[in-house]
N, C-alpha and C positions, 0 to 999 in steps of 0.2 A: 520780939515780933516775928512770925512765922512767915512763909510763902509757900503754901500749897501748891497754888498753881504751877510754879517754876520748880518744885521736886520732881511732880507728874512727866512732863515736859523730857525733865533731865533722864528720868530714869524710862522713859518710853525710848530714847534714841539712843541705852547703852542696852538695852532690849533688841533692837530693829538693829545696830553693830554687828551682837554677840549672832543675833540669829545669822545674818550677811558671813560672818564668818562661819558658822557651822553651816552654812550650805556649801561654802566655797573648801573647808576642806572636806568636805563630804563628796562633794562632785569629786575633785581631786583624787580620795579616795578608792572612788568609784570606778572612775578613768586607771586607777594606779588597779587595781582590781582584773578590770576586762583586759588591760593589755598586757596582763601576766600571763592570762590565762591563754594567750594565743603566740607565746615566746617561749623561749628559752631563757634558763636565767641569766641576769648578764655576764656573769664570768663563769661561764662553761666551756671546760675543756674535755673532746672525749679523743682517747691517742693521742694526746697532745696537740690536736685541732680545735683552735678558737670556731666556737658556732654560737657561743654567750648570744644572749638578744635577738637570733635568728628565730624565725615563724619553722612551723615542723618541714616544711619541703625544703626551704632554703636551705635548713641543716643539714637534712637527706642528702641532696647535689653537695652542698661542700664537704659533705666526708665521704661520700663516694669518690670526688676527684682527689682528694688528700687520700685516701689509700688503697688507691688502684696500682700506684705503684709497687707498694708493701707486700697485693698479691698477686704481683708478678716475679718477687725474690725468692729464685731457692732456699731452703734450707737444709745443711747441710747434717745429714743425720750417721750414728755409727751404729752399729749392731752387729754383734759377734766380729770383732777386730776389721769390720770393713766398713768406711765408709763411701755416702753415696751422696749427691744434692741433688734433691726432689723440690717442683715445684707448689705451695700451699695446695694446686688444683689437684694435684697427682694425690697429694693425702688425703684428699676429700675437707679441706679445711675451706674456710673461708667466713667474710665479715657479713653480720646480719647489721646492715647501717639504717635500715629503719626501727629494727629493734632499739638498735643501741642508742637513737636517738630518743625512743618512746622513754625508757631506762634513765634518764637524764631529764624528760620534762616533766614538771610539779604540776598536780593537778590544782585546779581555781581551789582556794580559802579565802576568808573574808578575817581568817586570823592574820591578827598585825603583826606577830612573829613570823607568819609566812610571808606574808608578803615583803618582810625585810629580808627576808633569807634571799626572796627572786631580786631584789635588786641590788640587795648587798653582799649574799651571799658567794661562794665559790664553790664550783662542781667539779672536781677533778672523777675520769671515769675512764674506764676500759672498755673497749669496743663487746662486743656480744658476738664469739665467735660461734659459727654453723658448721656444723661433721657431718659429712656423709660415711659413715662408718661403715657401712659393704666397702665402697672404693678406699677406708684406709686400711681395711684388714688384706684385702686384693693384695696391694701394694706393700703393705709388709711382710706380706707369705712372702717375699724375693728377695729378703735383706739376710735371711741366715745363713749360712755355710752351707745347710743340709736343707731338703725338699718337705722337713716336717717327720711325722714318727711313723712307722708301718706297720700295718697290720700283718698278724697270722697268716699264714694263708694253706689252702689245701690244691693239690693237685691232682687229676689222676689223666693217668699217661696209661697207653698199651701194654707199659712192662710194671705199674706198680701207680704207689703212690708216693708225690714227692711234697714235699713242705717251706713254708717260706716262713723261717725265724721271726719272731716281731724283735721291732726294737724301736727306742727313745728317738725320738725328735728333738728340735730347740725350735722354738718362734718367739716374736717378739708377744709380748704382754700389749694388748691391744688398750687395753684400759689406763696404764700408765703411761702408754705413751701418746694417747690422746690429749691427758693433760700434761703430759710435757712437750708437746710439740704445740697444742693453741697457746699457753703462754710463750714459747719462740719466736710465736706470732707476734703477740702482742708483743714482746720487746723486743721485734727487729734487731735480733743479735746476727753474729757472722759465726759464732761457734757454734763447731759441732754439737748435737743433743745426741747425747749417749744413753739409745734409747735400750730400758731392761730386755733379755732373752732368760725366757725362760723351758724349761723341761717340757716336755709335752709325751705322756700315756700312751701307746694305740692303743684304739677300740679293741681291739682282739689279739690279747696277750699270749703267753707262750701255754699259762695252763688251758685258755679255751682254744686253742690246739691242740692240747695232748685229750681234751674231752672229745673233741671232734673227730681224731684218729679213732679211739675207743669207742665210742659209740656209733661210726658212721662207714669212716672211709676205711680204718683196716678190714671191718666186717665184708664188707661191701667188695671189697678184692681181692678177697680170701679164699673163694673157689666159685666154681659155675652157678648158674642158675637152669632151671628145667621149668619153662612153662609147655601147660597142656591145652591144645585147640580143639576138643573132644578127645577122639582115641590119637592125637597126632602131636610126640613130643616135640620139644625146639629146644634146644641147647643150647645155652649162651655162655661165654667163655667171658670171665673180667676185660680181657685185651677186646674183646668185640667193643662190650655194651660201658667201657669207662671213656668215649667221646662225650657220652650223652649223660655224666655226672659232674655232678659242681658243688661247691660250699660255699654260701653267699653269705655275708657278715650283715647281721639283721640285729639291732637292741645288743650290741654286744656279744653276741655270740653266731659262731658259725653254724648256720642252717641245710640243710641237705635240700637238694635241687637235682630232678629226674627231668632231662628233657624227653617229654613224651611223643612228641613226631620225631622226635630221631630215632626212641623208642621202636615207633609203629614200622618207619620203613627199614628195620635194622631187621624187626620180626618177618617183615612181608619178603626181604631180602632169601632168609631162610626156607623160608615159607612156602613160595615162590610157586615149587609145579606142588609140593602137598595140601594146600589147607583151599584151591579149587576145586569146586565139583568137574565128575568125569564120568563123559557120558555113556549110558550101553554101548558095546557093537557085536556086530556079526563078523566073525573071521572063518577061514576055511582050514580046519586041520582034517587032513590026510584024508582031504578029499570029502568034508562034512563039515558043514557051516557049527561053528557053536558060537554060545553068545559068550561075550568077557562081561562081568556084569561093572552097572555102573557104581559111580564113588560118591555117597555125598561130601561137601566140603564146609567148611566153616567160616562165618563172619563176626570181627569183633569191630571192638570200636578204641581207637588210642589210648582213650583213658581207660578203660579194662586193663586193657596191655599195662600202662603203663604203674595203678596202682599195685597189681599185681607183681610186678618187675621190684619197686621201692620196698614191700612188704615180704618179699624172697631177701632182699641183699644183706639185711641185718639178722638175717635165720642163721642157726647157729647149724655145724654141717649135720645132714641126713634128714633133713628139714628144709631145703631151698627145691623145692619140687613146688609145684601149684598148679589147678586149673584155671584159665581164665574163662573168666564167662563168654560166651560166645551162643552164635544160634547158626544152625543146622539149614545149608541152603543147598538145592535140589537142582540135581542134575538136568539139561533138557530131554536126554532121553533116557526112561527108566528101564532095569533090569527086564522088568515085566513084560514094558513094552519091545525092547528088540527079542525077545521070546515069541511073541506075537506074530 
């Protein structure tokens, strides 16, 4: 004998259970869902600072006060047989603790694999250190024995020209000791970090010196120069015009450099009563007015002078002669006119 009615009945209330339960672990779910998504997971350690479960600010402030003190410890560093204890500020180091917490939170999934990881999982993590690399290079240029590598260099003096050797440097390797000194960081150790020094080039070695001699300064101090201001020469002698020369180290090699107003007032110096106009007069000889006639004089302009001056010094001899250009300026009183 059958009962329909009492099946109906039974299997309607293990219906209206199972549903009761898949909403209650569903909500569960849900809840277990959104309040990942606004944490940390619970066993999160970064530096060894518990921050598990904490919301992202909470984290922030408690690992800012857990290693404020960390970067206020020297570290003590060696390079080239000396060492020194600099503090993390001095190297340009220091903790990025909003990163480092970003780096440690899981973003929301609705995967049941993740969401076991947030609450059962473990985060072990190393903080996210910050370089300011100008202020670690600064501060390393002072750790080697020597000031770094030298350039070549040119001289010219009154009596000649003099030269400055290049030679080798040491500096520390900026790259390898950035990372060895942010993981010092990170493992608040008390031992010295034996940071690499390495060789360092100058820019302007010994042969672009011996080029620079050769094609610049030996020529250049080799013998006089003769510019002409129309019919009116000016002699310049090496000892005058070598204040007003230089070799500048530009892309690697040494450049030649004419200072042209020292140039101009070296010429006007010479210059001085010849390259003014001078005017007619009347004078009395032996009792008879005659006229002296007048002088025109000439005007340049520095830079005349001075390319002229750069394009003489590398003329090989019987060749450093030139005119510069110039124009022709008129006396107040003409010839003509004191005849008059």
């Amino acid at each position: 004998m059958t009962h329909p009615p009492r099946e109906r009945a039974g299997g309607t209330a293990v219906l209206a259970v199972v549903a009761m339960l898949l909403v209650l672990v569903g909500g569960g779910y849900a809840a277990a869902y959104g309040y990942a998504g606004d944490t940390l997971p619970r066993d999160t350690e970064i530096a060894g600072v518990d921050v598990g479960g904490l919301d992202r600010a909470d984290a922030v402030a408690t690992l800012e006060r857990a290693l404020a003190p960390r970067l206020e410890q020297p570290i003590a560093v060696r390079a080239d047989g000396r060492t020194r204890e600099l503090t993390p500020e001095q190297l340009g180091l220091g903790i990025d603790v909003e990163a480092s917490v970003d780096a440690a939170v899981r973003g929301r999934s609705w995967r049941p694999d993740d969401l076991w990881e947030h609450y059962a999982g473990r985060v072990r993590t190393d903080p996210v250190v910050s370089l300011d690399r100008s202020r670690l290079e600064q501060t390393l240029a002072g750790l080697t024995a020597d000031d770094g590598p030298v350039d070549a260099a040119v001289t010219f003096t009154r009596t000649g020209v003099e030269t400055t050797p290049a030679r080798q440097g040491r500096a520390v390797d900026v790259d390898a000791a950035s990372r060895l000194l942010a993981a010092a960081l990170l493992a608040d150790s008390q031992a010295p970090v034996e940071l690499p020094v390495r060789s360092v080039d100058p820019d302007i070695d010994d042969a672009d010196l011996q080029q620079a001699l050769q094609s610049f300064a030996n020529p250049a101090m080799s013998s006089s120069i003769v510019l002409r201001f129309g019919s009116i020469p000016v002699r310049l002698q090496p000892r005058q015009y070598a204040p007003a020369l230089s070799m500048r180290p530009e892309d690697g090699v040494l450049v030649p450099h004419v200072d042209r107003q020292r140039i101009a007032r070296l010429v006007a110096d010479v210059t001085a009563d010849a390259d003014a106009p001078v005017d007619a007069t009347v004078r009395l000889v032996d009792g008879r007015p005659q006229v002296v006639p007048a002088k025109p004089g000439v005007d340049y302009t520095p830079a005349d002078v001075a390319d002229t001056v750069t394009r003489l010094l590398t003329a090989p001899a019987g060749e450093r002669e030139a005119t510069v250009t110039s124009t022709a300026t008129k006396p107040a009183i003409t010839t003509a006119e004191a005849r008059k």
